[in-house]
N, C-alpha and C positions, 0 to 999 in steps of 0.2 A: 461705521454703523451709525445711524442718523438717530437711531431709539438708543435708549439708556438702558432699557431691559429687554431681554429678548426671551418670550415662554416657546422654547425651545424641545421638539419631540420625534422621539423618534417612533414613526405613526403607524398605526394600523387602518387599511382602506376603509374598515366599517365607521371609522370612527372621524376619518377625514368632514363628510359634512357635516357632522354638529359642532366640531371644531371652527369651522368656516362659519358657522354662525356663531358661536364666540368671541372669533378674531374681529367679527364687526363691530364688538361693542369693547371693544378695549379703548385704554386711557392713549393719550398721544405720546406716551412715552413710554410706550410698551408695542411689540408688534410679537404675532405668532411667528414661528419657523418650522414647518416640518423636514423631519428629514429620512427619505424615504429609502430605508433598508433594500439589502439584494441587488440592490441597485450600483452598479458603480460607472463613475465617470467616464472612464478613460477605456470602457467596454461598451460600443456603440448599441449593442443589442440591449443591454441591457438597460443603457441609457434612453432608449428609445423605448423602452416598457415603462418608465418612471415617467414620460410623457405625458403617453398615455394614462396612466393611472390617475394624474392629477386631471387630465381634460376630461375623463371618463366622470370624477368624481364633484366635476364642477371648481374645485374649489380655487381662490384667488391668493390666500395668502401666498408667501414665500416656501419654496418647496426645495431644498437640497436634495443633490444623490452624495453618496457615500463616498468620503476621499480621507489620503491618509493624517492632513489634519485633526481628524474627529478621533484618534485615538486616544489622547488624551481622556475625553469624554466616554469615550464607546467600551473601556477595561470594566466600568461596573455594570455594563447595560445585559442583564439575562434576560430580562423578557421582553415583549413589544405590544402596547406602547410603554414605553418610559420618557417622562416629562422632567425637564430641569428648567429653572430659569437664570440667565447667566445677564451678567451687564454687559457693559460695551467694552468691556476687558477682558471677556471670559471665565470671570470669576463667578460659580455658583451661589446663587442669592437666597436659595430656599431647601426645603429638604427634596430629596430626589419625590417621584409620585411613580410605582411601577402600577403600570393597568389602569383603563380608563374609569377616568375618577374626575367627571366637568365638575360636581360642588367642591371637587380638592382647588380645581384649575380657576374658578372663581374664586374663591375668598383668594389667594395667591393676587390674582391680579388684583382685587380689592385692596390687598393690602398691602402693597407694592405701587401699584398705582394712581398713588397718591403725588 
């Protein structure tokens, strides 16, 4: 991973483009990742609805489907969206954020982002 931080979510479509305008203003050492629920890899159908949803919704950051890596992550995740931000080791950097909350997802990257 080339960023140092990674603000890492797993998303809901409504919430996809104001995201995508966030992700533009972030620090060079930080990048957004979604990662897009229901959706799994290695189910082509399905994977081809995660596609879609990102070309539907415009947006350009980095968009995951769901694989069995993310379990680690995915044991505390009940609702959707839920936000973490991890390094380039995987290690949680801040407090979890369930539900969309951009003034949470800004100061984070402000203060992180340094």
């Amino acid at each position: 991973i080339a960023h140092k931080r990674e603000l890492a979510q797993f998303v809901s479509i409504r919430e996809m483009p104001e995201l995508q305008k966030l992700s533009e203003d972030m620090p060079g050492n930080m990048q957004m990742i979604g990662i897009v629920c229901d959706v799994y890899a290695d189910e082509p159908d399905t994977a081809s609805a995660a596609v879609d949803i990102v070309s539907d919704t415009g947006v350009t950051y980095t968009n995951l489907t769901y694989c069995a890596e993310f379990n680690d992550y995915l044991y505390n995740v009940e609702y959707i969206p839920t936000t973490f931000v991890v390094d380039s080791e995987g290690y949680v950097l801040a407090e979890v954020i369930v539900g969309a909350d951009v003034e949470s997802y800004k100061k984070i990257i402000s203060d992180l982002g340094k």
